[in-house]
PDB file of N, H, CA, C and O in Angstrom:
ATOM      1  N   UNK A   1     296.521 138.742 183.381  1.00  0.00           N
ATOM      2  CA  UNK A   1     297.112 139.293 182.180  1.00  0.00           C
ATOM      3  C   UNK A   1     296.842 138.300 181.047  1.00  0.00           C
ATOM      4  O   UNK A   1     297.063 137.091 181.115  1.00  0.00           O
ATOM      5  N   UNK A   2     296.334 138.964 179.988  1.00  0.00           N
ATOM      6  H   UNK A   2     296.155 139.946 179.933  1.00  0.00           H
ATOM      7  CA  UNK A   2     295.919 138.253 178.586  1.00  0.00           C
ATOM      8  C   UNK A   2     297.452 137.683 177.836  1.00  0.00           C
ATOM      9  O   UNK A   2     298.588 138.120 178.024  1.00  0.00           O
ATOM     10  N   UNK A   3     297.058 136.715 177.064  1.00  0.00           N
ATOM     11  H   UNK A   3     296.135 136.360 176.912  1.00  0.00           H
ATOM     12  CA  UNK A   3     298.439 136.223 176.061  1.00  0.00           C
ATOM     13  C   UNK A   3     298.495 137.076 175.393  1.00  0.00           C
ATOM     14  O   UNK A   3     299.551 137.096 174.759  1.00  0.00           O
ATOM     15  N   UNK A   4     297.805 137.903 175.181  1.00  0.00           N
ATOM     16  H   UNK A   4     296.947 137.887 175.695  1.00  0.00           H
ATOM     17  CA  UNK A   4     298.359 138.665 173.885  1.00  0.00           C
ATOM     18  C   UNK A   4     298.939 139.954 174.858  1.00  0.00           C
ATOM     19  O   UNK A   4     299.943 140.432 174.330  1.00  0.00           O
ATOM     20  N   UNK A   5     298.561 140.668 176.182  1.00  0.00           N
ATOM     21  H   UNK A   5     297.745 140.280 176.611  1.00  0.00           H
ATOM     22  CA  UNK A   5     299.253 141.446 176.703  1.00  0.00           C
ATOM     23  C   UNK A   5     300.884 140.594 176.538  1.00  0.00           C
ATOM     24  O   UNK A   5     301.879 140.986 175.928  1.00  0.00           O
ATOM     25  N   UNK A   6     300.684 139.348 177.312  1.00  0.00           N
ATOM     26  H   UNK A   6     299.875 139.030 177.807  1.00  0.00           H
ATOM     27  CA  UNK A   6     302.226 138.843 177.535  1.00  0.00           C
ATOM     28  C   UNK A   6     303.224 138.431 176.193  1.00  0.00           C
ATOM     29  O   UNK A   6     304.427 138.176 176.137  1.00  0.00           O
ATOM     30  N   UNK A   7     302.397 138.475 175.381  1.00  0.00           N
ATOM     31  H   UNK A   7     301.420 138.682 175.427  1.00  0.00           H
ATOM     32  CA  UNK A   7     303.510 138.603 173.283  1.00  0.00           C
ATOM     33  C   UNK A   7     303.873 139.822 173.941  1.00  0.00           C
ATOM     34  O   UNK A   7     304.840 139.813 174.702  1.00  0.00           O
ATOM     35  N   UNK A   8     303.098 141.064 173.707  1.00  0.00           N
ATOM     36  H   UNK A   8     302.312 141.071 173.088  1.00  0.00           H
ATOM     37  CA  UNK A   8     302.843 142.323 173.562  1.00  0.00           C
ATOM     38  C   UNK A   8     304.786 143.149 174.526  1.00  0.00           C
ATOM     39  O   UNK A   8     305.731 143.883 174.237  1.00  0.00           O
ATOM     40  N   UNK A   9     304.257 142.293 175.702  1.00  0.00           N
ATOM     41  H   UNK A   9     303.489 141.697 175.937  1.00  0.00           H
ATOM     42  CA  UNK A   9     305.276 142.561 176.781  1.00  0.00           C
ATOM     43  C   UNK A   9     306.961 141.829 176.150  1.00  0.00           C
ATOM     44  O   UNK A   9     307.879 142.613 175.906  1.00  0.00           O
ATOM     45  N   UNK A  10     307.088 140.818 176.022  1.00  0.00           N
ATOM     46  H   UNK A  10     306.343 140.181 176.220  1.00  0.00           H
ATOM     47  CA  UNK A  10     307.542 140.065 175.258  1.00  0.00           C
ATOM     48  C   UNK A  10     308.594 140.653 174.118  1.00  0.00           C
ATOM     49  O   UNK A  10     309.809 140.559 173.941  1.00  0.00           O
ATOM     50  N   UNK A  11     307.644 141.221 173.532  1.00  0.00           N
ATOM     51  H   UNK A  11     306.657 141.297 173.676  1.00  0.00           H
ATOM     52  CA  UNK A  11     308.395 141.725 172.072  1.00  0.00           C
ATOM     53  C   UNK A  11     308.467 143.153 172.324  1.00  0.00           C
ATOM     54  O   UNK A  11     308.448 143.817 171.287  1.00  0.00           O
ATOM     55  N   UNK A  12     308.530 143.703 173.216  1.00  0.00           N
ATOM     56  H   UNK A  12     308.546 143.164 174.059  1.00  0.00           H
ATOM     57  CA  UNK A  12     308.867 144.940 173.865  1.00  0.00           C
ATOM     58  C   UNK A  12     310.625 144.754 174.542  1.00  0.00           C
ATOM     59  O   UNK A  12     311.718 145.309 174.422  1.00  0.00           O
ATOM     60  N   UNK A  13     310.124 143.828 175.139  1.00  0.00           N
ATOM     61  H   UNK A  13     309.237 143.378 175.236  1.00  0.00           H
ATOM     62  CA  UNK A  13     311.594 143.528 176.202  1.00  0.00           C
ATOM     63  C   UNK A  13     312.637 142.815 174.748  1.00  0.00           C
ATOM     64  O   UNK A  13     313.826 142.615 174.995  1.00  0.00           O
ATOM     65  N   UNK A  14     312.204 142.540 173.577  1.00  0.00           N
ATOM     66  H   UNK A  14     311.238 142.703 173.377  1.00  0.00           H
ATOM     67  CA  UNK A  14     313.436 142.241 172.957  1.00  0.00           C
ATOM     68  C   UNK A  14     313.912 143.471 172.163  1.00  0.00           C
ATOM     69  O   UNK A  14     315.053 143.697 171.760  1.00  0.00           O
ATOM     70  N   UNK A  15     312.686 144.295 172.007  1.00  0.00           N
ATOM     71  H   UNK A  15     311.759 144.111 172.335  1.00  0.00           H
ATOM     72  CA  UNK A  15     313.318 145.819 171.504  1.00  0.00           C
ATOM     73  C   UNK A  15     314.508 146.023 172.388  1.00  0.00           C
ATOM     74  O   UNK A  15     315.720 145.838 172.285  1.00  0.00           O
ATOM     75  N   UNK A  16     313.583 146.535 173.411  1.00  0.00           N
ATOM     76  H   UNK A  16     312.598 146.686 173.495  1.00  0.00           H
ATOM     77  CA  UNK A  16     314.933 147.138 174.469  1.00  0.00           C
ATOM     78  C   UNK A  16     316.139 146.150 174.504  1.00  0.00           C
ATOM     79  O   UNK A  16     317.255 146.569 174.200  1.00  0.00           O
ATOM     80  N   UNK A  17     315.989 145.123 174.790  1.00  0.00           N
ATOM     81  H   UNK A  17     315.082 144.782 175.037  1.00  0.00           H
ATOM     82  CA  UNK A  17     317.996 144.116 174.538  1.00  0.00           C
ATOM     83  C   UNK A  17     318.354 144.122 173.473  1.00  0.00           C
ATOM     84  O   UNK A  17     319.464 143.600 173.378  1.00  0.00           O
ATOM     85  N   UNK A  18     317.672 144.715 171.914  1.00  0.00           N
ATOM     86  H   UNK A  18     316.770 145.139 171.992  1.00  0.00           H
ATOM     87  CA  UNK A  18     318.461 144.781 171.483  1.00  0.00           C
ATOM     88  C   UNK A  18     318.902 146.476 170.954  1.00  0.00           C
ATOM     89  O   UNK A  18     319.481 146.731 169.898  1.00  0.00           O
ATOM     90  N   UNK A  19     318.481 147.439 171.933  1.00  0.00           N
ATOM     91  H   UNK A  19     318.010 147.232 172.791  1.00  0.00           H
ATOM     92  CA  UNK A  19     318.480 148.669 171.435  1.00  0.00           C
ATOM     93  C   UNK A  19     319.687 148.862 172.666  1.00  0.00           C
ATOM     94  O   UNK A  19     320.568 149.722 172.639  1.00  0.00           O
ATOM     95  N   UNK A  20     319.513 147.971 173.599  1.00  0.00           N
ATOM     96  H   UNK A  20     318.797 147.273 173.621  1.00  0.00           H
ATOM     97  CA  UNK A  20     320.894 148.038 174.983  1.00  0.00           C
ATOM     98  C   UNK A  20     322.019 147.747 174.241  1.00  0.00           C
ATOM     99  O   UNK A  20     322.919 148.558 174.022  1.00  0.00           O
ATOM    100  N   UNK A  21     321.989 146.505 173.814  1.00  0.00           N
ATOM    101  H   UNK A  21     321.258 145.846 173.991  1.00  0.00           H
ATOM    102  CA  UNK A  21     323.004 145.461 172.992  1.00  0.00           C
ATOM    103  C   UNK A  21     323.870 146.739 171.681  1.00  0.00           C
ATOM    104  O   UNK A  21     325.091 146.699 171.535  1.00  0.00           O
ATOM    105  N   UNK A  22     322.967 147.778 170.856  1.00  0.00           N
ATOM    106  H   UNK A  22     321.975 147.811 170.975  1.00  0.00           H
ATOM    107  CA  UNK A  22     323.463 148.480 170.377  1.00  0.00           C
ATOM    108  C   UNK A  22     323.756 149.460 171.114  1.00  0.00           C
ATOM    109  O   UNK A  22     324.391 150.205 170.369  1.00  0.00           O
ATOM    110  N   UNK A  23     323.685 149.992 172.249  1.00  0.00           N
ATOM    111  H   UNK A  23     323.169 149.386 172.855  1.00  0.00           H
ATOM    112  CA  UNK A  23     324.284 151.234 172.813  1.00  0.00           C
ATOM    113  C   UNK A  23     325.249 150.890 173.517  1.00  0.00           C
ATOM    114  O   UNK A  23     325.887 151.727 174.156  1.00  0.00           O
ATOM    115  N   UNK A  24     325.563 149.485 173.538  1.00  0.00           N
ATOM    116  H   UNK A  24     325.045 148.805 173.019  1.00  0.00           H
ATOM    117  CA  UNK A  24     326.826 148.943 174.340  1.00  0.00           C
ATOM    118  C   UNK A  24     327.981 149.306 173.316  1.00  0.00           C
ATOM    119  O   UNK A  24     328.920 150.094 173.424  1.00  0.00           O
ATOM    120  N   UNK A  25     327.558 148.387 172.188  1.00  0.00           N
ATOM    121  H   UNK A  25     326.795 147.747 172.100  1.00  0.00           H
ATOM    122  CA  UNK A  25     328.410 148.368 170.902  1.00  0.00           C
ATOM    123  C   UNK A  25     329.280 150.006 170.314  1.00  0.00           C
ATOM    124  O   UNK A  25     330.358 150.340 169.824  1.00  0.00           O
ATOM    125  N   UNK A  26     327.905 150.679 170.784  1.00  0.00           N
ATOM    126  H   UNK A  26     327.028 150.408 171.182  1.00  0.00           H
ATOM    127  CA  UNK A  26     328.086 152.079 170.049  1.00  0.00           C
ATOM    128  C   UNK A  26     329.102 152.834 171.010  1.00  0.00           C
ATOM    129  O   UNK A  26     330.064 153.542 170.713  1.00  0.00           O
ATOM    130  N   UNK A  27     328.551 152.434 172.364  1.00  0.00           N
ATOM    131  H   UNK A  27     327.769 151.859 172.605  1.00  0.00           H
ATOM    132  CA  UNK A  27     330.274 153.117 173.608  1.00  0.00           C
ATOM    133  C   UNK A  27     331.080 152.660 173.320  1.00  0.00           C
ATOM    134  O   UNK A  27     331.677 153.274 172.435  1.00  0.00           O
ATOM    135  N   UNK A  28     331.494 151.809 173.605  1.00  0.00           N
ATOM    136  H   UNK A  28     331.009 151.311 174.324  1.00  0.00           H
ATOM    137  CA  UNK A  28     332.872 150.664 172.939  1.00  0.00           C
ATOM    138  C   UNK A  28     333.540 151.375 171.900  1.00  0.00           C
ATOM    139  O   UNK A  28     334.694 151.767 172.076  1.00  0.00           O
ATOM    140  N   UNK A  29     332.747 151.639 170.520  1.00  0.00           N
ATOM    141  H   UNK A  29     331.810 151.321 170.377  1.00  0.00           H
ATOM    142  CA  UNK A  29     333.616 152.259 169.623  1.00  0.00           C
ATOM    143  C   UNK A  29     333.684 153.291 169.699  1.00  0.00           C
ATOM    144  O   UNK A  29     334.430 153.826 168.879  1.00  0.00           O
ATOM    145  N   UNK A  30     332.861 154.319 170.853  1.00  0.00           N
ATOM    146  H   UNK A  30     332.255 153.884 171.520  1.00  0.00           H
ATOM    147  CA  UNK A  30     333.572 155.903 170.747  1.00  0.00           C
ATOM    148  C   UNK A  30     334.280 155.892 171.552  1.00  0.00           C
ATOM    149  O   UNK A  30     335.100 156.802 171.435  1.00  0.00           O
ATOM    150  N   UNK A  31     334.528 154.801 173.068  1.00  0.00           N
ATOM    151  H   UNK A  31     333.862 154.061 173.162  1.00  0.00           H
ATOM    152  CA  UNK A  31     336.291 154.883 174.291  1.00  0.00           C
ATOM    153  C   UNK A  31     337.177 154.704 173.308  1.00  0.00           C
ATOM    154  O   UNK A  31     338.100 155.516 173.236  1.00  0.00           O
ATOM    155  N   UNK A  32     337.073 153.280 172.043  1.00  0.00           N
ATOM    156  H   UNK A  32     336.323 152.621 172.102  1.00  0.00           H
ATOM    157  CA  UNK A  32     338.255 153.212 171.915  1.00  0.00           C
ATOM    158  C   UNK A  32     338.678 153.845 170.629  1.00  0.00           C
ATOM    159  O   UNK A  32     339.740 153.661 170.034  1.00  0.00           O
ATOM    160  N   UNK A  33     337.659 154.636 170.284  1.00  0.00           N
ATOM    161  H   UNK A  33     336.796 154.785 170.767  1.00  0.00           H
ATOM    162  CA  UNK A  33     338.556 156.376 169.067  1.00  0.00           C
ATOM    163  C   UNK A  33     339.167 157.161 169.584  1.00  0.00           C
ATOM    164  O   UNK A  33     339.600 158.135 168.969  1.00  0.00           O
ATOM    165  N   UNK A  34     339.389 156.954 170.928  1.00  0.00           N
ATOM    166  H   UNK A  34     339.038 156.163 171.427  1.00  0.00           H
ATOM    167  CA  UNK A  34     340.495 157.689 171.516  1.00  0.00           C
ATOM    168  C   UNK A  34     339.551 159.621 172.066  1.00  0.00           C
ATOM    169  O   UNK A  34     339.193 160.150 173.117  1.00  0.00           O
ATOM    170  N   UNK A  35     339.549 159.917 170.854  1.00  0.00           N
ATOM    171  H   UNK A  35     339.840 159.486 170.000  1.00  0.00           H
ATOM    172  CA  UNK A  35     338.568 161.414 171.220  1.00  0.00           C
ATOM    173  C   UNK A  35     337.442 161.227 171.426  1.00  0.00           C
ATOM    174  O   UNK A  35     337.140 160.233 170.765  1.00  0.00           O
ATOM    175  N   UNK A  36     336.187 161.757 172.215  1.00  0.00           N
ATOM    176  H   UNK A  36     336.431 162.565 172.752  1.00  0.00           H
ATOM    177  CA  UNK A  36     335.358 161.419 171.634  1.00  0.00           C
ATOM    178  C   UNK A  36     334.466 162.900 172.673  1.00  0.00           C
ATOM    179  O   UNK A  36     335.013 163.781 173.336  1.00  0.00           O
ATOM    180  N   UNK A  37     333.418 162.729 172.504  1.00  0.00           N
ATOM    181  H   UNK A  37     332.974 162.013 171.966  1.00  0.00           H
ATOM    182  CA  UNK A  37     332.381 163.970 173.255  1.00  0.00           C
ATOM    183  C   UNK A  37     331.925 163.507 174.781  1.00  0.00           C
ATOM    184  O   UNK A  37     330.793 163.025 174.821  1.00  0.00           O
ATOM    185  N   UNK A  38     332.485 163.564 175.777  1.00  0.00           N
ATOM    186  H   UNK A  38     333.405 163.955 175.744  1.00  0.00           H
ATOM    187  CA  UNK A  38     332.501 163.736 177.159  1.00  0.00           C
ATOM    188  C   UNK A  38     330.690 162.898 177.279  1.00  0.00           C
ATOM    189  O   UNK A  38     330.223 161.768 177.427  1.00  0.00           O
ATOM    190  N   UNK A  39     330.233 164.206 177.112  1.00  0.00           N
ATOM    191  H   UNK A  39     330.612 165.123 176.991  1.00  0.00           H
ATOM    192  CA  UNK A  39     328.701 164.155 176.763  1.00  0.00           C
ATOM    193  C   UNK A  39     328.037 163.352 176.542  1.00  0.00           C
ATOM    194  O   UNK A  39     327.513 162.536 177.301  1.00  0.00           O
ATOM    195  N   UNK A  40     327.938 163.530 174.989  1.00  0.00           N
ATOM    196  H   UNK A  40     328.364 164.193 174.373  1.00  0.00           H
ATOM    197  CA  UNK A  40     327.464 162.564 174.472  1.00  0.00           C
ATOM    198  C   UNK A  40     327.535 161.023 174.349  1.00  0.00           C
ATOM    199  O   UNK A  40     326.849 160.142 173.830  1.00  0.00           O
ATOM    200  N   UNK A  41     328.805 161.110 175.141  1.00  0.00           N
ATOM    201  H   UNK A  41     329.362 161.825 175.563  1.00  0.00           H
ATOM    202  CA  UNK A  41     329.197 159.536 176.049  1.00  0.00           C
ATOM    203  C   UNK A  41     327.975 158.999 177.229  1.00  0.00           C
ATOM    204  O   UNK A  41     327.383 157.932 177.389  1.00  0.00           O
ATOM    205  N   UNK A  42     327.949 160.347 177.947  1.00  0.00           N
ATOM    206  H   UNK A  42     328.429 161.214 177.818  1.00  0.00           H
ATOM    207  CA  UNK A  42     327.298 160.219 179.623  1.00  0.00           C
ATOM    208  C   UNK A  42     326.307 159.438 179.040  1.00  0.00           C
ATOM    209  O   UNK A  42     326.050 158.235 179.079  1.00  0.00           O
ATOM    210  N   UNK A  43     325.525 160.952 178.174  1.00  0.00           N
ATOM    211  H   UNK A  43     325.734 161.929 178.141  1.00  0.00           H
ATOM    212  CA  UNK A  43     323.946 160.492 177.802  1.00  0.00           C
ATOM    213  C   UNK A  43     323.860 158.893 176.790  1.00  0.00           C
ATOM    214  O   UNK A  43     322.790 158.286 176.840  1.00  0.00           O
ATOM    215  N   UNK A  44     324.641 158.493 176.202  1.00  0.00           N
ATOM    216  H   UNK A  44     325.510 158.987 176.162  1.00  0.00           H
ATOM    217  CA  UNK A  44     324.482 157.040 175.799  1.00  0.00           C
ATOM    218  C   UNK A  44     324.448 155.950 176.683  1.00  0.00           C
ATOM    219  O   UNK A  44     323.780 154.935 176.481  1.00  0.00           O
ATOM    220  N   UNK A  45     325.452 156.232 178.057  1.00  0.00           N
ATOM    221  H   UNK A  45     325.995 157.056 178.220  1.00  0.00           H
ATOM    222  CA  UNK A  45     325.222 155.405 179.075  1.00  0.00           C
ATOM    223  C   UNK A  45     324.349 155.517 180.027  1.00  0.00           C
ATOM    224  O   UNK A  45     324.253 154.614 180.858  1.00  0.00           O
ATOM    225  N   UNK A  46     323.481 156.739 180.093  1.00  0.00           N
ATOM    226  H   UNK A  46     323.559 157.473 179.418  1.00  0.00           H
ATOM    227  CA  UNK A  46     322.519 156.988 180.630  1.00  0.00           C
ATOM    228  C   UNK A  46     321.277 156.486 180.096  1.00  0.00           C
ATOM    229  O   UNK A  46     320.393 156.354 180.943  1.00  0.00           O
ATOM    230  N   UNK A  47     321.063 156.260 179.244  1.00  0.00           N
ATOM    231  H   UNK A  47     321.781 156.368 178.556  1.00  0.00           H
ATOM    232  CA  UNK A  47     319.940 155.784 178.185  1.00  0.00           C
ATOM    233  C   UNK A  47     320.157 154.338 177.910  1.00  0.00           C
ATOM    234  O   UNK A  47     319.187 153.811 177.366  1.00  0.00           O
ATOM    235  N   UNK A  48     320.931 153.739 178.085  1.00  0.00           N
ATOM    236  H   UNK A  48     321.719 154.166 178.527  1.00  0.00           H
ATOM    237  CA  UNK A  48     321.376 152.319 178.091  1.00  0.00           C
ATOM    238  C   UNK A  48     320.696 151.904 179.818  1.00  0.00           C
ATOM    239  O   UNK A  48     319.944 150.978 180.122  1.00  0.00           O
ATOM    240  N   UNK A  49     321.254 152.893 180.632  1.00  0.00           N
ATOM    241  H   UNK A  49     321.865 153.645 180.384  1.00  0.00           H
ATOM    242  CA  UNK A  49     321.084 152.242 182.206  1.00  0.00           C
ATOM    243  C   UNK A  49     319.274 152.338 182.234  1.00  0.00           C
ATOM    244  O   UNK A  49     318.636 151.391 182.693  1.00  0.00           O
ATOM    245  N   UNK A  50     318.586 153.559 181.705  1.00  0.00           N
ATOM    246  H   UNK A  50     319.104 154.329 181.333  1.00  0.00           H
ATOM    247  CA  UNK A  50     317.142 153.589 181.268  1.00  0.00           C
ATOM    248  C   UNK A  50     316.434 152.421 180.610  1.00  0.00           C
ATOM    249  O   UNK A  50     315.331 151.976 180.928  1.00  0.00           O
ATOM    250  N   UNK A  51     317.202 152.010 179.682  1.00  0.00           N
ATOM    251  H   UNK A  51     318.097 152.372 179.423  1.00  0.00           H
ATOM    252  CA  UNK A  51     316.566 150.722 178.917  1.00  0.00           C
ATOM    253  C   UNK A  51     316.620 149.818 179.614  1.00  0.00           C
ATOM    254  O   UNK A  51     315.559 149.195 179.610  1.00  0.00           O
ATOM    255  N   UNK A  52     317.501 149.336 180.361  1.00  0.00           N
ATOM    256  H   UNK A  52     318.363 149.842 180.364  1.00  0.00           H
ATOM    257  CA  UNK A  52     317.869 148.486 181.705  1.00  0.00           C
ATOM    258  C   UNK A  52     316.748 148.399 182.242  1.00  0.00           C
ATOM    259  O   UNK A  52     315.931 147.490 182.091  1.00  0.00           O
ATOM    260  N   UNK A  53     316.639 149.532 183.027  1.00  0.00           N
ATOM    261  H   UNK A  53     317.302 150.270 183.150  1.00  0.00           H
ATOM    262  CA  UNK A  53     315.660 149.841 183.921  1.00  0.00           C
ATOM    263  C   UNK A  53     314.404 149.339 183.348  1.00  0.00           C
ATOM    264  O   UNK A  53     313.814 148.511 184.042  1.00  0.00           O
ATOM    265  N   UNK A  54     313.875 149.667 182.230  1.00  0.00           N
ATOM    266  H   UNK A  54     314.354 150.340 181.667  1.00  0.00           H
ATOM    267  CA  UNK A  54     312.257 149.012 181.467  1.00  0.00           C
ATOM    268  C   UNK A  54     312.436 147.708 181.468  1.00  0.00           C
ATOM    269  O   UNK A  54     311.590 146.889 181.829  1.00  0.00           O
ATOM    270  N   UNK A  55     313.735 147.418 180.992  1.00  0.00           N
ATOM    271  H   UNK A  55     314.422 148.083 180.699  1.00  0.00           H
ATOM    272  CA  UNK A  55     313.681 145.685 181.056  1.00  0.00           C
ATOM    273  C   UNK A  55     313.625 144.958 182.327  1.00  0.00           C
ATOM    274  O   UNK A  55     313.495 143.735 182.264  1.00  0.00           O
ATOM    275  N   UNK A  56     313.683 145.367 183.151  1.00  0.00           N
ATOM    276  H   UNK A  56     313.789 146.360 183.202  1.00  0.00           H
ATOM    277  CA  UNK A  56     313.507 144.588 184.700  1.00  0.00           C
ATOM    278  C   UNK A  56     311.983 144.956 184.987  1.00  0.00           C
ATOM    279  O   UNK A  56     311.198 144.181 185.533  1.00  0.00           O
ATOM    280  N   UNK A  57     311.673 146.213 184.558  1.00  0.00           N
ATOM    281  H   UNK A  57     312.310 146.843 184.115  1.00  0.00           H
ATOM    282  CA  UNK A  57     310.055 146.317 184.580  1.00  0.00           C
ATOM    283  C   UNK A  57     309.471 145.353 184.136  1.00  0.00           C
ATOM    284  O   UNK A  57     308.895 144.431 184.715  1.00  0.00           O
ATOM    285  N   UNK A  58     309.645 145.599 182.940  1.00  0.00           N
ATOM    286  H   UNK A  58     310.113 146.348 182.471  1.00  0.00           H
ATOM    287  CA  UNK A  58     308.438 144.400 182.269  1.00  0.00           C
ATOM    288  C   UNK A  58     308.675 143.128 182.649  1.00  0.00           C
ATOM    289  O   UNK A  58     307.725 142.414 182.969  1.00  0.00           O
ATOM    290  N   UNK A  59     310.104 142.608 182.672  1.00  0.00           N
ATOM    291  H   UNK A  59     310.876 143.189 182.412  1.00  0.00           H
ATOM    292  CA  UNK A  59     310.319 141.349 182.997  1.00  0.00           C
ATOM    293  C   UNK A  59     309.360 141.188 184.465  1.00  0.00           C
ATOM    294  O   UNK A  59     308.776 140.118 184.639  1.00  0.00           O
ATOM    295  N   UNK A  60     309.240 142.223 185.432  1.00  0.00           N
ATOM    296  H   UNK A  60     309.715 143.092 185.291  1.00  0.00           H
ATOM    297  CA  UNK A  60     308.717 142.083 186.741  1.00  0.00           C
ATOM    298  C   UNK A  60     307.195 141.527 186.321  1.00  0.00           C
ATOM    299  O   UNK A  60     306.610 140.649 186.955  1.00  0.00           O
ATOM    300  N   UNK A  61     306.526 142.371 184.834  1.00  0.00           N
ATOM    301  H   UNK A  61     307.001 143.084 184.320  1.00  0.00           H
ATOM    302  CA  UNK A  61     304.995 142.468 184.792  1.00  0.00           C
ATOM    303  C   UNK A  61     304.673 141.094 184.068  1.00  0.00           C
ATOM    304  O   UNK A  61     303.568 140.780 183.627  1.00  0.00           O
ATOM    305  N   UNK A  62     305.925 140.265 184.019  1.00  0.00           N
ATOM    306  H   UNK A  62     306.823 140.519 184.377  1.00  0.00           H
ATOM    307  CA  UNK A  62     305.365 138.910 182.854  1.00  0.00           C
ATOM    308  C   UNK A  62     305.310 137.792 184.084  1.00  0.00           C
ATOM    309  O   UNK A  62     304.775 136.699 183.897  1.00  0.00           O
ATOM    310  N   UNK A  63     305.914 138.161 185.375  1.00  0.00           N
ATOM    311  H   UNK A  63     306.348 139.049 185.527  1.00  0.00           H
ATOM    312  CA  UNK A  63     305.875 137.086 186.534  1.00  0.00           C
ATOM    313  C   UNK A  63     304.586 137.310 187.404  1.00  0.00           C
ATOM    314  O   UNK A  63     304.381 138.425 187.884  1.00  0.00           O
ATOM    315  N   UNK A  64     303.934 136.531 187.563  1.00  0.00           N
ATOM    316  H   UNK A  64     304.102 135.626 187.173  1.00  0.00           H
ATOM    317  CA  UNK A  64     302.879 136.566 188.434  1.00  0.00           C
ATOM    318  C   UNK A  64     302.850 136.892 189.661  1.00  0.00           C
ATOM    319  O   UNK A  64     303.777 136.618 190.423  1.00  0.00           O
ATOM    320  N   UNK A  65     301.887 137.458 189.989  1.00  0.00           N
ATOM    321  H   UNK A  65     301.134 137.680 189.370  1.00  0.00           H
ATOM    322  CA  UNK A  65     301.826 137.794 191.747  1.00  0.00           C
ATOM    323  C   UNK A  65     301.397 136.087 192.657  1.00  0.00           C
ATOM    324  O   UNK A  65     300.388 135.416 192.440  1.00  0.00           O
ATOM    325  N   UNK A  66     302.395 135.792 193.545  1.00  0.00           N
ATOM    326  H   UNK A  66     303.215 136.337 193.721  1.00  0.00           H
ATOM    327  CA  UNK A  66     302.290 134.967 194.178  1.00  0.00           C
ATOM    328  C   UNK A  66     301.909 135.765 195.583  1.00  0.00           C
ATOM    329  O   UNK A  66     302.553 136.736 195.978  1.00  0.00           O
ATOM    330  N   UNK A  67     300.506 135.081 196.434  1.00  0.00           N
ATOM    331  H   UNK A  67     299.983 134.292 196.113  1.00  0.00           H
ATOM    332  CA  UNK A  67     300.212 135.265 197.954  1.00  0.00           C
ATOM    333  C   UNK A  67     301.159 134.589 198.486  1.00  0.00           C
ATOM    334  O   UNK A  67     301.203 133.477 197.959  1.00  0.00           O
ATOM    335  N   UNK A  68     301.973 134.730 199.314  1.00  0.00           N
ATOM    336  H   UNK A  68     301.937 135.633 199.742  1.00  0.00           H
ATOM    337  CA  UNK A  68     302.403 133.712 200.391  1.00  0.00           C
ATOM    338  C   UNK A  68     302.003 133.649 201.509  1.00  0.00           C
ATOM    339  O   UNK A  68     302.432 132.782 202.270  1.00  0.00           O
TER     340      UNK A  68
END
């Protein structure tokens, strides 16, 4: 893998922590408005656990393959 793939990878994985970091923020303040849309709750924590998920990807594609 090229340096510029691994920037590339890099500044991908800080999108996603900080697009997680805001969908954390953004649940938080619709539990504690007391009302809020069932729904449109799930799918924010569903899309948060998704971004998750890419970030352990890529983090996997910036570590090298070791033979043992």
């Amino acid at each position: 893998m090229t340096e510029i793939d691994e920037d590339a990878i890099a500044a991908k994985i800080g999108e996603l922590q900080e697009e997680h970091r805001d969908l954390d923020d953004m649940i938080a303040r619709v539990e504690e408005g007391g009302t809020f849309d069932q729904l449109q709750l799930k799918r924010m924590k569903k899309r948060k656990l998704a971004i998750k998920d890419s970030i352990a990807r890529l983090n996997n594609m910036l570590i090298p393959d070791i033979i043992a």
